[in-house]
N, CA, C and O atoms as a printed pandas DataFrame, in Angstrom:
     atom_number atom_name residue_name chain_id  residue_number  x_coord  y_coord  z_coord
0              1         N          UNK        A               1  108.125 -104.707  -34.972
1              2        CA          UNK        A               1  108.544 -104.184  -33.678
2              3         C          UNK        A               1  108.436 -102.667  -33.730
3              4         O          UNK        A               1  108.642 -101.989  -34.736
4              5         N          UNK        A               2  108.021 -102.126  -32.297
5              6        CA          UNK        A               2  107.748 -100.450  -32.366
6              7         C          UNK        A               2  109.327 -100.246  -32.876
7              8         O          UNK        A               2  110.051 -100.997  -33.529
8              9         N          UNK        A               3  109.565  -98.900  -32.300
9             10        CA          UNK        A               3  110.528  -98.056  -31.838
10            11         C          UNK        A               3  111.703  -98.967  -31.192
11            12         O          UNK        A               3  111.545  -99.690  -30.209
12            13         N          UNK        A               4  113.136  -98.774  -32.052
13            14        CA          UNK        A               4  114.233  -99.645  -31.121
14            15         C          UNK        A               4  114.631  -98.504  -30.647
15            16         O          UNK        A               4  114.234  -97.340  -30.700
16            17         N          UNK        A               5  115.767  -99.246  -30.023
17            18        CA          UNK        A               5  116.360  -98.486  -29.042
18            19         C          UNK        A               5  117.781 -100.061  -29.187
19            20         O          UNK        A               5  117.593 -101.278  -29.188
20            21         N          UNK        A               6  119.449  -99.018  -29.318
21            22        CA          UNK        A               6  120.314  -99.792  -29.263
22            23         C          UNK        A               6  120.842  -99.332  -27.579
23            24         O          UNK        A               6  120.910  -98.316  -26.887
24            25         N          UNK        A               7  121.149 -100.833  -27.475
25            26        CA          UNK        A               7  121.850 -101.001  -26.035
26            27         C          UNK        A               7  123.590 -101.915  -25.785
27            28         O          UNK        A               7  124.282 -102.567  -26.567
28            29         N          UNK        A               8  123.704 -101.668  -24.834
29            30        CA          UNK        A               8  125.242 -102.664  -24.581
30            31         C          UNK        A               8  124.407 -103.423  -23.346
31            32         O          UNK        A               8  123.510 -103.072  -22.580
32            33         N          UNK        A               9  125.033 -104.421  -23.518
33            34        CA          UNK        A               9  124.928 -105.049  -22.092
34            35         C          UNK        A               9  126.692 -104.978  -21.263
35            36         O          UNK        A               9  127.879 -105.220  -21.485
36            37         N          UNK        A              10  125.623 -104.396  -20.080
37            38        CA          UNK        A              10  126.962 -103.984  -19.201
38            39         C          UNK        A              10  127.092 -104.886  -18.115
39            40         O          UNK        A              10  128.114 -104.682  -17.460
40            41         N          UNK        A              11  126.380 -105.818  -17.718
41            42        CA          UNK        A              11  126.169 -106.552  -17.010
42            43         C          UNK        A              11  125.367 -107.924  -17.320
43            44         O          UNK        A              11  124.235 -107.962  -17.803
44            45         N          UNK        A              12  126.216 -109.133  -16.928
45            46        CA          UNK        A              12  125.454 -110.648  -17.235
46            47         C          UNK        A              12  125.959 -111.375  -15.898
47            48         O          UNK        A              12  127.156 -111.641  -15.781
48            49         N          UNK        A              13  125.091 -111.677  -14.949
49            50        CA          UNK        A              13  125.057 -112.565  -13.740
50            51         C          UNK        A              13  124.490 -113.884  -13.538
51            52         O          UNK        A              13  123.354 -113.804  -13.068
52            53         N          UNK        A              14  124.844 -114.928  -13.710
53            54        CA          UNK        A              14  124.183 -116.185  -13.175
54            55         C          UNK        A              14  123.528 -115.801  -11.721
55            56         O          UNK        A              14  124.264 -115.411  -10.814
56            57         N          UNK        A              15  121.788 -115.957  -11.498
57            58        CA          UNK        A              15  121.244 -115.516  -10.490
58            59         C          UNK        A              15  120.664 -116.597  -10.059
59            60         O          UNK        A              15  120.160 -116.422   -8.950
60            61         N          UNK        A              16  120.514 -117.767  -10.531
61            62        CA          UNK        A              16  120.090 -119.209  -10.463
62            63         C          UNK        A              16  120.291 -119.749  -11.594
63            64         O          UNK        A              16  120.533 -119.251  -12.694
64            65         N          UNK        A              17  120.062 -121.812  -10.929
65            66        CA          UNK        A              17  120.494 -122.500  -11.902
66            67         C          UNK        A              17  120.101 -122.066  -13.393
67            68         O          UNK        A              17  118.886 -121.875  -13.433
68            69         N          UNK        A              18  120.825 -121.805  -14.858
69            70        CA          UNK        A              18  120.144 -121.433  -16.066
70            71         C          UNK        A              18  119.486 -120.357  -15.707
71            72         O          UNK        A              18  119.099 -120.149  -16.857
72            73         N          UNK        A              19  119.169 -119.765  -15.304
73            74        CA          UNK        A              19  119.542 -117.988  -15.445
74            75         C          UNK        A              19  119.588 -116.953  -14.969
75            76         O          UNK        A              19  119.241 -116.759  -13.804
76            77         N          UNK        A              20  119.972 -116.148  -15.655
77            78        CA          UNK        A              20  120.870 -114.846  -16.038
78            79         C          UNK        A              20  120.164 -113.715  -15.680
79            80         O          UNK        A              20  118.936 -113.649  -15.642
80            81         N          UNK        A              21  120.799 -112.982  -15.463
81            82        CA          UNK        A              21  120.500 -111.434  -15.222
82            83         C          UNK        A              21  121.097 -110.466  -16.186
83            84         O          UNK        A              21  122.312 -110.269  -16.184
84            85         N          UNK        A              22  120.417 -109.946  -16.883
85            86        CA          UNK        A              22  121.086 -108.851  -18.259
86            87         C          UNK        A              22  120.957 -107.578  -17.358
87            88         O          UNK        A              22  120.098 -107.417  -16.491
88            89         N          UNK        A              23  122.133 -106.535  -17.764
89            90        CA          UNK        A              23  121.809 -105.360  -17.555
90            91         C          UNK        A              23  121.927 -105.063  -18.745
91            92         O          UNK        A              23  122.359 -105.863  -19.574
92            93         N          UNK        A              24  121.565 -103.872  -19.023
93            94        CA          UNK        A              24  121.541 -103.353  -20.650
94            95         C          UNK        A              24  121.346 -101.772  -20.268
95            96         O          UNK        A              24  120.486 -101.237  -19.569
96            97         N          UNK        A              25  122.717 -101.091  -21.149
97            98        CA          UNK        A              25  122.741  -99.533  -20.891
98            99         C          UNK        A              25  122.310  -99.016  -22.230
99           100         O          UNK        A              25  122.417  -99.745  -23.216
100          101         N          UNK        A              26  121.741  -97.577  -22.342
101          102        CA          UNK        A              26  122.156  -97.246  -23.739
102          103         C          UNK        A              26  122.759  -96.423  -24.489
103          104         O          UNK        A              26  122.686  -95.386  -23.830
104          105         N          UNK        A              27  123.354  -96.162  -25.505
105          106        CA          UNK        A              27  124.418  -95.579  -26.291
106          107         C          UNK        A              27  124.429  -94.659  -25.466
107          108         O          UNK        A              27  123.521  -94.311  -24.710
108          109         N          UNK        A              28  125.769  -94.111  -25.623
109          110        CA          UNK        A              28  126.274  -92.655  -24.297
110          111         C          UNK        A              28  125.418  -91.400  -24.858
111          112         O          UNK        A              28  125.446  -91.117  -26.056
112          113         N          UNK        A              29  124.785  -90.790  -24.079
113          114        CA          UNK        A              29  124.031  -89.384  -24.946
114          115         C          UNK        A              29  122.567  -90.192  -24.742
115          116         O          UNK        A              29  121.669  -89.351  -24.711
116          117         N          UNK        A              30  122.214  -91.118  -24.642
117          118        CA          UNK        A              30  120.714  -91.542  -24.786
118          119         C          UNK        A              30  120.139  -91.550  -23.546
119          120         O          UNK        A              30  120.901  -91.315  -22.608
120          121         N          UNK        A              31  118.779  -91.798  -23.258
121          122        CA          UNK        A              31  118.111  -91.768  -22.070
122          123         C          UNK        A              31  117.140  -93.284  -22.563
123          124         O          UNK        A              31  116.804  -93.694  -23.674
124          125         N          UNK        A              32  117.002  -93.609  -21.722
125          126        CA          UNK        A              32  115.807  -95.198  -21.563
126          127         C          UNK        A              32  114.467  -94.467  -21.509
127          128         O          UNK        A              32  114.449  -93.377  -20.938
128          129         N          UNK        A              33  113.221  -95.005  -22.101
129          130        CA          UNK        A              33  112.041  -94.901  -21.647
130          131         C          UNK        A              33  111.774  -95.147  -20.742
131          132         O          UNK        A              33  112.395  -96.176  -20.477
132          133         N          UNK        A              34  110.708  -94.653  -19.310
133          134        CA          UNK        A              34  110.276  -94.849  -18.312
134          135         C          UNK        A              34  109.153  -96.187  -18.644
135          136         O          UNK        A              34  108.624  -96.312  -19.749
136          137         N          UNK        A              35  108.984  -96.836  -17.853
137          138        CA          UNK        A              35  107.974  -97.686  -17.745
138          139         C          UNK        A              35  107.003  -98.064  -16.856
139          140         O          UNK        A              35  106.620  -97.045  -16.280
140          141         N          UNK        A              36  106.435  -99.008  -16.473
141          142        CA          UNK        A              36  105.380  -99.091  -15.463
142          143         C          UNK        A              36  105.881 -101.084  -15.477
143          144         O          UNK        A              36  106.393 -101.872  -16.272
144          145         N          UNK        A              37  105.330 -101.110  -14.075
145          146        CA          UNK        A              37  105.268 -102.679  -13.630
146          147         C          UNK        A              37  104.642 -103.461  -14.451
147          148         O          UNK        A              37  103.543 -103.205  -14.943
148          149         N          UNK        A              38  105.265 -104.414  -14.642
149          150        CA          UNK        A              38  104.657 -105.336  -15.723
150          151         C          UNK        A              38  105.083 -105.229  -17.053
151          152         O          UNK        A              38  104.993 -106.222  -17.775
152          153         N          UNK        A              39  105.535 -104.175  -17.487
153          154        CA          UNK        A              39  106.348 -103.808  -18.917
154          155         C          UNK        A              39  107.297 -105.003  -19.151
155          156         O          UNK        A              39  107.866 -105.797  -18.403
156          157         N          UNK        A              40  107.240 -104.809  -20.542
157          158        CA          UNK        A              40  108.644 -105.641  -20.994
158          159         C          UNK        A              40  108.674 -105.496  -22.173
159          160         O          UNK        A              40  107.591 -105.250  -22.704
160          161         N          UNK        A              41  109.926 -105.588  -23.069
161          162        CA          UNK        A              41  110.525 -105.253  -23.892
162          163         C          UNK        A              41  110.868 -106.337  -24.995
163          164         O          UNK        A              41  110.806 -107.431  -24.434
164          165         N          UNK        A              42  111.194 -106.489  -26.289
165          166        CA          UNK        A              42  111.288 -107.117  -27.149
166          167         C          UNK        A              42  113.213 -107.308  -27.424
167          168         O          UNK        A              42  114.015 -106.382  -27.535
168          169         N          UNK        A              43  113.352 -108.017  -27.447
169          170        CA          UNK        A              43  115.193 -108.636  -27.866
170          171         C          UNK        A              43  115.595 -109.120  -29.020
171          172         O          UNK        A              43  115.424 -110.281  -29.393
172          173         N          UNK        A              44  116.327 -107.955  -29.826
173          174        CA          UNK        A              44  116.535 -108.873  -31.220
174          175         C          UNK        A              44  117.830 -109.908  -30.965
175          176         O          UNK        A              44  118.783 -109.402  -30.373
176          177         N          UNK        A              45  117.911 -110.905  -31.246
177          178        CA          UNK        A              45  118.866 -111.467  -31.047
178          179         C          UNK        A              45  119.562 -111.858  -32.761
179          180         O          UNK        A              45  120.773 -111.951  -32.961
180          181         N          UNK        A              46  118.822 -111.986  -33.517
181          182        CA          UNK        A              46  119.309 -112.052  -35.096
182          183         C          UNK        A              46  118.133 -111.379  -35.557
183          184         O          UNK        A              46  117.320 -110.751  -34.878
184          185         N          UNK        A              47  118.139 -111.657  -37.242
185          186        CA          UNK        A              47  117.417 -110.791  -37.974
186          187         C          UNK        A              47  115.979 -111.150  -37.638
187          188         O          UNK        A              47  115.029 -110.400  -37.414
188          189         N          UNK        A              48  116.041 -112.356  -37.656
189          190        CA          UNK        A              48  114.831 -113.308  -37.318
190          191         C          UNK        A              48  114.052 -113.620  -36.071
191          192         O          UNK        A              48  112.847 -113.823  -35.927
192          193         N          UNK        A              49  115.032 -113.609  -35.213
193          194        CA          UNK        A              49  114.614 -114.037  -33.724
194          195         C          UNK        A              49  114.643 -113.005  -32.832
195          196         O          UNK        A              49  115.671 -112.473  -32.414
196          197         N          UNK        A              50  113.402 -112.685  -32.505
197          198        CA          UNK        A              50  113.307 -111.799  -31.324
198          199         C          UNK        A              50  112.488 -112.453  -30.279
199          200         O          UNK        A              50  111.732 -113.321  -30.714
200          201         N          UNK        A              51  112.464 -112.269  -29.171
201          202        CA          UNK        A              51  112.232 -112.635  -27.756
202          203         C          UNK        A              51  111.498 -111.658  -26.737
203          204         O          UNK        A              51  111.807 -110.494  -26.991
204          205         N          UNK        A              52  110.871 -111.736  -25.968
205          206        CA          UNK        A              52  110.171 -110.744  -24.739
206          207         C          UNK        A              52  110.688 -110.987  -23.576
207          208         O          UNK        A              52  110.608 -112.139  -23.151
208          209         N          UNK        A              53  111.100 -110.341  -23.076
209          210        CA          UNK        A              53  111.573 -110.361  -21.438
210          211         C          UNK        A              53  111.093 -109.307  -20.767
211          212         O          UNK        A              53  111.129 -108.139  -21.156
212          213         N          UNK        A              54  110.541 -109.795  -19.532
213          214        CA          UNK        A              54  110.040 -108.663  -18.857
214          215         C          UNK        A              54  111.029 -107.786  -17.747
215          216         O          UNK        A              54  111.772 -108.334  -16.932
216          217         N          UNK        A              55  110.894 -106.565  -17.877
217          218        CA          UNK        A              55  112.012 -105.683  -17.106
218          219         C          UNK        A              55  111.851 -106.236  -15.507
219          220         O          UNK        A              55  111.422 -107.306  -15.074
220          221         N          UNK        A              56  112.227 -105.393  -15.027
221          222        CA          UNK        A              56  112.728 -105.731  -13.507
222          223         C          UNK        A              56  113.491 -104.410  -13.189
223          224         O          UNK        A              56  113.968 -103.758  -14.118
224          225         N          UNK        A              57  113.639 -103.932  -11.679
225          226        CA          UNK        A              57  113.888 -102.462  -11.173
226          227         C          UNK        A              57  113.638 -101.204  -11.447
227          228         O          UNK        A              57  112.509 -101.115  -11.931
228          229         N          UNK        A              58  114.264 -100.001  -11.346
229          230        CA          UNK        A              58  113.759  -99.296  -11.383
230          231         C          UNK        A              58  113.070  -98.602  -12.598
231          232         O          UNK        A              58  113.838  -98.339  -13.524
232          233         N          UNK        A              59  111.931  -98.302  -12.743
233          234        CA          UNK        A              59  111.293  -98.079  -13.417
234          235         C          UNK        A              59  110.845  -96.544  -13.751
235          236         O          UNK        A              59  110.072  -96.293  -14.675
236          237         N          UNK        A              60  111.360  -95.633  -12.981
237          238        CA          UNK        A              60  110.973  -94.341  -13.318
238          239         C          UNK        A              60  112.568  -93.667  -13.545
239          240         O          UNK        A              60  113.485  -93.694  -12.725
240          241         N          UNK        A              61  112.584  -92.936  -15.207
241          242        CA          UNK        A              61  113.774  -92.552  -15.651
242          243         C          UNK        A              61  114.712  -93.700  -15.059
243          244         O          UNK        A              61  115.137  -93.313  -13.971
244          245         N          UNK        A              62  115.196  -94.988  -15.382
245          246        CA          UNK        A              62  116.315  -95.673  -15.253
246          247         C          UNK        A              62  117.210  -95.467  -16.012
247          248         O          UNK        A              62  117.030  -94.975  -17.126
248          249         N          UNK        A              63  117.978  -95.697  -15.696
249          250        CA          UNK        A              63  119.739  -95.443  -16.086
250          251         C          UNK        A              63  120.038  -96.719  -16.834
251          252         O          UNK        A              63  120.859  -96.632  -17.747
252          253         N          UNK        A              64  119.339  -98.214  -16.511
253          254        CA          UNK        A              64  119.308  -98.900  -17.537
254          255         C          UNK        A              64  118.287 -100.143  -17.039
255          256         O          UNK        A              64  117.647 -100.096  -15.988
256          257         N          UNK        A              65  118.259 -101.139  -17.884
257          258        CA          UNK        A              65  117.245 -101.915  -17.824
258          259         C          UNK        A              65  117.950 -103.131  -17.481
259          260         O          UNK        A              65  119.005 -103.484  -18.009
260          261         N          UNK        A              66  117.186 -103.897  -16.374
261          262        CA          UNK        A              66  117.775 -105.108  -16.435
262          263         C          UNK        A              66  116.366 -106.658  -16.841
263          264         O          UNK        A              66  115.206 -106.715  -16.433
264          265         N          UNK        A              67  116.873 -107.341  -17.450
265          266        CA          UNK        A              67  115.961 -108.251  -17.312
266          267         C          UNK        A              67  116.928 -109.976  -16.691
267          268         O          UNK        A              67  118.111 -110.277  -16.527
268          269         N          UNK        A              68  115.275 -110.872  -16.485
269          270        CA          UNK        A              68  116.054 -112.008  -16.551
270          271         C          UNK        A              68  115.690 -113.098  -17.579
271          272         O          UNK        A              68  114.538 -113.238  -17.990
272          273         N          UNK        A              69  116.696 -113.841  -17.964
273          274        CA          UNK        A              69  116.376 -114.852  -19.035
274          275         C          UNK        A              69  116.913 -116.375  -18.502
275          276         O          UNK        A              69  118.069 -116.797  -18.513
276          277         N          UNK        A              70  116.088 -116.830  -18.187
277          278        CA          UNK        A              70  116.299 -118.508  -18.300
278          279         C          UNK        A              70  116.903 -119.214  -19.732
279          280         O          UNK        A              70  116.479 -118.954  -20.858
280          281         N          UNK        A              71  117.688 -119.900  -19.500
281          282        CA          UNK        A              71  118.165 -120.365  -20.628
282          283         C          UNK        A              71  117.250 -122.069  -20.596
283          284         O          UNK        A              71  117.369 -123.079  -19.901
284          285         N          UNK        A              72  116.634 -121.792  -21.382
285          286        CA          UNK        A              72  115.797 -123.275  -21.956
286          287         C          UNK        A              72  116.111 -124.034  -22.771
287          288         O          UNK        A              72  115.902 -123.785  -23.959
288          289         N          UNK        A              73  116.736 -125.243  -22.341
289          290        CA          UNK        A              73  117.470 -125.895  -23.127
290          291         C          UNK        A              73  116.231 -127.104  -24.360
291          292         O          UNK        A              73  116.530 -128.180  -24.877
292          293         N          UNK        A              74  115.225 -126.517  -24.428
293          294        CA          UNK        A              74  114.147 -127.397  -24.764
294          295         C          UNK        A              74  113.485 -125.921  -25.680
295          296         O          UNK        A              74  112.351 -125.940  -26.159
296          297         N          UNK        A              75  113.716 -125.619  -25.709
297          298        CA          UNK        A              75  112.766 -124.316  -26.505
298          299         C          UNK        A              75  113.383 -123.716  -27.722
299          300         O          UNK        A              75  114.186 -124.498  -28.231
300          301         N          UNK        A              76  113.302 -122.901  -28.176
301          302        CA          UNK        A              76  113.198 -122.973  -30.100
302          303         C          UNK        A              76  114.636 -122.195  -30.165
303          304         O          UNK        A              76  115.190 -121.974  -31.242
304          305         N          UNK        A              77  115.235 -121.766  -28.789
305          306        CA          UNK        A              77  116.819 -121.529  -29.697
306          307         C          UNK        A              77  116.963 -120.106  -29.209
307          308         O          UNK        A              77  118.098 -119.748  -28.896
308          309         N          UNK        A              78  116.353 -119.582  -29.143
309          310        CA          UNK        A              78  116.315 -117.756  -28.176
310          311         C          UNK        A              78  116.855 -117.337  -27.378
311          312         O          UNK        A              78  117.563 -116.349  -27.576
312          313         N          UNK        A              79  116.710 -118.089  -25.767
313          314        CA          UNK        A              79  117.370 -118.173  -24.781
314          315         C          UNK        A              79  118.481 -118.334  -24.883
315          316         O          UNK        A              79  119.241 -117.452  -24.482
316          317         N          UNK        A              80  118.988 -119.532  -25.463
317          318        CA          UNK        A              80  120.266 -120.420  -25.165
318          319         C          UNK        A              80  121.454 -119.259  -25.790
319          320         O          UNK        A              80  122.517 -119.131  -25.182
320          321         N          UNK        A              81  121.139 -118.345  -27.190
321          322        CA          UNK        A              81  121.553 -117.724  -28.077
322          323         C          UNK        A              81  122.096 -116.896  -27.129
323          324         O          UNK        A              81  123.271 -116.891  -26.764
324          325         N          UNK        A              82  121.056 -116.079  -26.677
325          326        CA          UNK        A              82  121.375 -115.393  -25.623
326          327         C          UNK        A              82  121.870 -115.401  -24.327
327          328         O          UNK        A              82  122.361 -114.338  -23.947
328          329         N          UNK        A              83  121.863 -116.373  -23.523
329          330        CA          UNK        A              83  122.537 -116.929  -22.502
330          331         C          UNK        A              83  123.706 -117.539  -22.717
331          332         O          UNK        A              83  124.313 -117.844  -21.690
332          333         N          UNK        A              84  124.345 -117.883  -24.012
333          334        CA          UNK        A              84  125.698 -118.705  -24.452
334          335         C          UNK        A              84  126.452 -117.497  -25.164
335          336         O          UNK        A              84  127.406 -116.994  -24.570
336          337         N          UNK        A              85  126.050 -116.985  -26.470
337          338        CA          UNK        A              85  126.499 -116.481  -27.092
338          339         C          UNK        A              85  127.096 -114.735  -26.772
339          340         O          UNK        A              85  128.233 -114.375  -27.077
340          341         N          UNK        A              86  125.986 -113.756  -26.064
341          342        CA          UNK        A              86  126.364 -112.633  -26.015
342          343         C          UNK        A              86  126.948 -112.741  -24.095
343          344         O          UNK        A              86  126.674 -113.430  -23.112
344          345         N          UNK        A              87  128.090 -111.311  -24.526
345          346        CA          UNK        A              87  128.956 -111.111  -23.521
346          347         C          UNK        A              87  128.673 -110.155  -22.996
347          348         O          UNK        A              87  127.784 -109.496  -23.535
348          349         N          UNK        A              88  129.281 -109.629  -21.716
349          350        CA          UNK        A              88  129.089 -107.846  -21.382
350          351         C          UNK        A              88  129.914 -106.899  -22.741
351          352         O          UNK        A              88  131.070 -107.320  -22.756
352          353         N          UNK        A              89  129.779 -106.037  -23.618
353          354        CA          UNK        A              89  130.191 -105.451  -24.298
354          355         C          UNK        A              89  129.262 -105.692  -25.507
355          356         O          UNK        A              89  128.863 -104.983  -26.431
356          357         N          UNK        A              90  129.116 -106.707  -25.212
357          358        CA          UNK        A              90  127.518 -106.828  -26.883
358          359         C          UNK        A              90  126.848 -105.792  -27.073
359          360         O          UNK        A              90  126.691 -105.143  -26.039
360          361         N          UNK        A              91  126.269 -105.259  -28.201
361          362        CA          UNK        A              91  125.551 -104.509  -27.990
362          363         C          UNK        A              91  124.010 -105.209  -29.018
363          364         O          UNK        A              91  124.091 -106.096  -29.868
364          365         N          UNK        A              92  123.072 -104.674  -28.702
365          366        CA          UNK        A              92  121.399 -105.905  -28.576
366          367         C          UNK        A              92  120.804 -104.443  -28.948
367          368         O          UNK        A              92  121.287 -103.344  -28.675
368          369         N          UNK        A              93  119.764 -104.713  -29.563
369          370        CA          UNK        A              93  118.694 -103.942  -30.334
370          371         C          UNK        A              93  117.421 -104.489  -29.648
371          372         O          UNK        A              93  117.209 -105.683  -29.433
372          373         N          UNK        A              94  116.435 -103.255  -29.269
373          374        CA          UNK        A              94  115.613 -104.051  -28.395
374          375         C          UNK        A              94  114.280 -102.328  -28.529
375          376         O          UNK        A              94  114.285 -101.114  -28.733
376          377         N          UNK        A              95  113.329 -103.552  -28.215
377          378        CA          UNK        A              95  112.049 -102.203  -28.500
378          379         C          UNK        A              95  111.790 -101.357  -27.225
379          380         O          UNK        A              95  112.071 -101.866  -26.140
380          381         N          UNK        A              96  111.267 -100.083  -27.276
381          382        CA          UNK        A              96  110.788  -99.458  -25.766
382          383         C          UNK        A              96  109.820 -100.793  -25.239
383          384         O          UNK        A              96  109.504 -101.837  -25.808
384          385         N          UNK        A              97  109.534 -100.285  -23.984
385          386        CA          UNK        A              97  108.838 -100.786  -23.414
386          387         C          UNK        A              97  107.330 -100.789  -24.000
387          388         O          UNK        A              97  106.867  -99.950  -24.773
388          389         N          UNK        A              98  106.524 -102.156  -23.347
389          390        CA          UNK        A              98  105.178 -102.098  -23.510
390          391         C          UNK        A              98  104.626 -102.732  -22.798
391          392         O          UNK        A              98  105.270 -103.713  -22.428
392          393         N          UNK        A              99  103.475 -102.613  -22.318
393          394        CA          UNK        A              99  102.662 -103.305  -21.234
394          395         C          UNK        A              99  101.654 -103.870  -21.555
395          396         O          UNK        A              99  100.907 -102.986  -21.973
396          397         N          UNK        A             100  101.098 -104.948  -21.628
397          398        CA          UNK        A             100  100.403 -105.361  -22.212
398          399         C          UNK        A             100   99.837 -106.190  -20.799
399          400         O          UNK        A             100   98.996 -107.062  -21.016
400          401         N          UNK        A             101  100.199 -105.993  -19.560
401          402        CA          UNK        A             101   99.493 -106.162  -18.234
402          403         C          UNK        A             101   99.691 -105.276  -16.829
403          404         O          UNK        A             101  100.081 -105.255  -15.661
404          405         N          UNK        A             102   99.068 -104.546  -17.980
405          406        CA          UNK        A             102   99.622 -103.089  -16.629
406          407         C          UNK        A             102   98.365 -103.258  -15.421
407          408         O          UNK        A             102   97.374 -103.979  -15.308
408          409         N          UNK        A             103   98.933 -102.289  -14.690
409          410        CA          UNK        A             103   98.252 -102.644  -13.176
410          411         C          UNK        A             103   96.959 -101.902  -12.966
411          412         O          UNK        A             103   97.178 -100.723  -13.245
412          413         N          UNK        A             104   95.819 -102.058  -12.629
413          414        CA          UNK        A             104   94.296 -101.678  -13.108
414          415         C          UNK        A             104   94.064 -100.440  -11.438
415          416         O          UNK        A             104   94.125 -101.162  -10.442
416          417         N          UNK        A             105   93.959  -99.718  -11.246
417          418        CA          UNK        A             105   93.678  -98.963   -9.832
418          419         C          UNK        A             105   92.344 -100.134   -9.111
419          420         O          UNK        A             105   91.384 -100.646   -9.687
420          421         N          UNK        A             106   92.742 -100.236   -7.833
421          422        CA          UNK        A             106   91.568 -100.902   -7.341
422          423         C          UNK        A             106   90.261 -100.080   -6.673
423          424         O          UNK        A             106   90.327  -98.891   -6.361
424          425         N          UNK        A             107   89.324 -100.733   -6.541
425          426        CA          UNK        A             107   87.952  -99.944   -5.742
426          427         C          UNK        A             107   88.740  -99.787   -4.569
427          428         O          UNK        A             107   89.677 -100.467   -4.150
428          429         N          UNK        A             108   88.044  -98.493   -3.993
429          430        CA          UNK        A             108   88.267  -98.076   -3.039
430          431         C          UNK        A             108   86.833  -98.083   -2.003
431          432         O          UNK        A             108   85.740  -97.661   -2.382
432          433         N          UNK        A             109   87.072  -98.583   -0.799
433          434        CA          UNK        A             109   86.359  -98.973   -0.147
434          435         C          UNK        A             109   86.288  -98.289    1.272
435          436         O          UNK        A             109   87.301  -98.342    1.969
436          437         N          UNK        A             110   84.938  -97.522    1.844
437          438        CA          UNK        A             110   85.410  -97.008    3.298
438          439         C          UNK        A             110   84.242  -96.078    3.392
439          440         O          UNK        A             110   84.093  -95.372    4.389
């Protein structure tokens, strides 16, 4: 994983059935990386298990990051960890952002 970055989650919302809405701030004194649409970020959840979720809102200098996570009750254990186990006050280790489907400028036509 690049570059972490430690966070709290300050916010956890049921937004539909199985899932969640994370907010995630970071340590007092820190600033978030800016990102671009389509970014998303890496979630350590143990030593072993990390996860990708893609961000969501504002994206230039944010104040914090929110993502969403479905909790999959059929999948290798990631989600659920995270959707059962951590609270608002947790604090989650998680990489800057990366894009790996960023948005291409289109032809311009006229």
């Amino acid at each position: 994983m690049s570059k972490t970055i430690s966070v709290t989650i300050i916010g956890k919302k049921p937004v539909a059935e199985g899932i969640y809405e994370f907010t995630l701030a970071p340590e007092a004194g820190n600033n978030l990386p800016s990102y671009q649409a389509g970014a998303h970020i890496d979630v350590c959840i143990d030593d072993v298990t990390v996860r990708q979720y893609s961000l969501m809102g504002e994206f230039e200098a944010p104040s914090v990051y929110k993502i969403g996570v479905m909790r999959d009750p059929d999948g290798r254990g990631g989600s659920q960890r995270l959707c059962d186990s951590f609270q608002v006050g947790d604090t989650l280790t998680i990489s800057e952002p990366r894009n790996l489907f960023s948005l291409q400028p289109a032809a311009h036509y006229g």
